[in-house]
N, C-alpha and C positions, 0 to 999 in steps of 0.2 A: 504493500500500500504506500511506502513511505517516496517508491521510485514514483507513484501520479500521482499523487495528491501534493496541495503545498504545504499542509501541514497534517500530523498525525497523531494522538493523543492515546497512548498505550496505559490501559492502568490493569491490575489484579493484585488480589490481597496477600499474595506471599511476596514480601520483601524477597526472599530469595531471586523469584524470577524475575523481578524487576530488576536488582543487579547485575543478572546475566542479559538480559536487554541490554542496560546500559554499558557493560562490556561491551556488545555487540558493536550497538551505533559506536562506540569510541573506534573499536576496531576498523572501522568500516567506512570511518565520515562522515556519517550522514548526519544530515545540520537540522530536518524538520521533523526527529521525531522526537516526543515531549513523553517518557512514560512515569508513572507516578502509583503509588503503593494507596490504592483507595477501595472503598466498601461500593459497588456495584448500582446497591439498592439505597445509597446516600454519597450520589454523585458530586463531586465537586467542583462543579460547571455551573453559567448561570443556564438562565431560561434560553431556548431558543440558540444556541450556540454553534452547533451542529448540523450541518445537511446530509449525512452518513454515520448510522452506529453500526460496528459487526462486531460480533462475536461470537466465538469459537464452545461451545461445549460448556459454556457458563449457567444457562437459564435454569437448567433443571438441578442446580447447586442454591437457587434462589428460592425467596419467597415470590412466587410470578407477580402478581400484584404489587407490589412494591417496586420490582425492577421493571418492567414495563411503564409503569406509571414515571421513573425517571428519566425512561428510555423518551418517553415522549416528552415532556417538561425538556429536556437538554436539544430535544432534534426540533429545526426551523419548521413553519410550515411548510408543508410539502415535500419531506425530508423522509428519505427511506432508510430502514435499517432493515438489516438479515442476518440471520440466527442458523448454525447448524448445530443440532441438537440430539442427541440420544432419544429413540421414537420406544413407546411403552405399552405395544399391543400385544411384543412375542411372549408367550410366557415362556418359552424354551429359555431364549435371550433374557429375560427378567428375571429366572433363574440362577444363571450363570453369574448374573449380575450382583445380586444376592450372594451367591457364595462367593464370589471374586471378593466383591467390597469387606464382607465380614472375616472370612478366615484368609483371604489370601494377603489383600491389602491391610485389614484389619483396621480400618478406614467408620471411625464414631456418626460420622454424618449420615444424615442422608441425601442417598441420590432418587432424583423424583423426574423419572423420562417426560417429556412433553405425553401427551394424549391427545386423540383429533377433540375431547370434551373440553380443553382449554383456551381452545379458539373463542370460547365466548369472552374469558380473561383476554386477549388480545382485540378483538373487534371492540371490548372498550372503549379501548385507547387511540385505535387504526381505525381508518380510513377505507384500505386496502388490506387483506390480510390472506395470504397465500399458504399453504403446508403443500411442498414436495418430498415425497413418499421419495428415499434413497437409498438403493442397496441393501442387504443382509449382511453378506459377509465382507461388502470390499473394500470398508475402510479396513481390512487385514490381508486381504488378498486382491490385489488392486488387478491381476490381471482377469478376472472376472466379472469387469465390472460391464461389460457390453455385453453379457449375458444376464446381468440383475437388469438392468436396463431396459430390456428388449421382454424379459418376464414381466415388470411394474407395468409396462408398456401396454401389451397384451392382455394381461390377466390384471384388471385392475381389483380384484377381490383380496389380491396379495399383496396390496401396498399395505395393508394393518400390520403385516408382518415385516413392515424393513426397520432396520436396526439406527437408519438417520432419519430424520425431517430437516429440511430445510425450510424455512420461513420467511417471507418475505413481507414487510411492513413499509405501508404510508403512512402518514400524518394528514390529516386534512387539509387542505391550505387555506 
């Protein structure tokens, strides 16, 4: 993002990764990106700031309500943001998730996949509000992914079962 945009504004709540960013940009040069060690759902931006928010795999770490409702307060009118997010229909996948989090990671929180039932928390806030159904297995095995592709495609009964959503938000103007 930081090579097209003029400016870019990296934040997550582990200090850790925000110092390996900032390693990064020092390593590298780069002069417009600004990242900073902050709470999500108590953004530190004004109103309106924004014409783009994205983030990676955060939401379903959130209270949705809360972070949506900053996502939109922070983004101009007319300003999209998109989310890709961990989808929470497989129960195979929700399983695995389950024992991954608790005995492998061993990980206190929890994790809460999006739902297509959440859409109404998003159309709150939006204007425009999109969920695309992505892949089972490809964020692990990426050369399958024109065969998940061409199944969601076809068989639209088995998008409740893919392992991403992607989501795509307006703001009204």
């Amino acid at each position: 993002l930081a090579e097209k945009a003029r400016k870019v504004y990296a934040i997550d709540i582990a200090a850790s990764d925000i110092d390996l960013l900032k390693k990064s940009i020092a390593d590298n040069s780069v002069t417009n990106l600004f990242p900073s060690v902050c709470d999500a759902e108590n953004l530190p931006f004004g109103d309106e700031s924004f014409d783009f928010v994205f983030g990676n795999s955060i939401l379903h770490h959130l209270h949705l309500d809360k972070a949506l409702s900053e996502v939109h307060r922070v983004l101009k009118k007319g300003g999209k943001a998109a989310f890709c997010e961990p989808y929470g229909h497989n129960p195979l996948l929700n399983l695995y998730r389950y024992i991954k989090d608790r005995y492998i990671d061993k990980i206190t929180y929890i994790h809460r996949p999006i739902k297509s039932t959440d859409r109404k928390i998003f159309e709150k806030y939006f204007s425009s509000v999109q969920f695309i159904e992505t892949g089972f297995t490809s964020d692990k095995f990426f050369f399958i992914m024109p065969i998940e592709s061409k199944i969601l495609k076809t068989m639209p009964f088995t998008r409740k079962f893919a392992s991403y959503v992607t989501i795509l938000l307006q703001k009204p103007h």
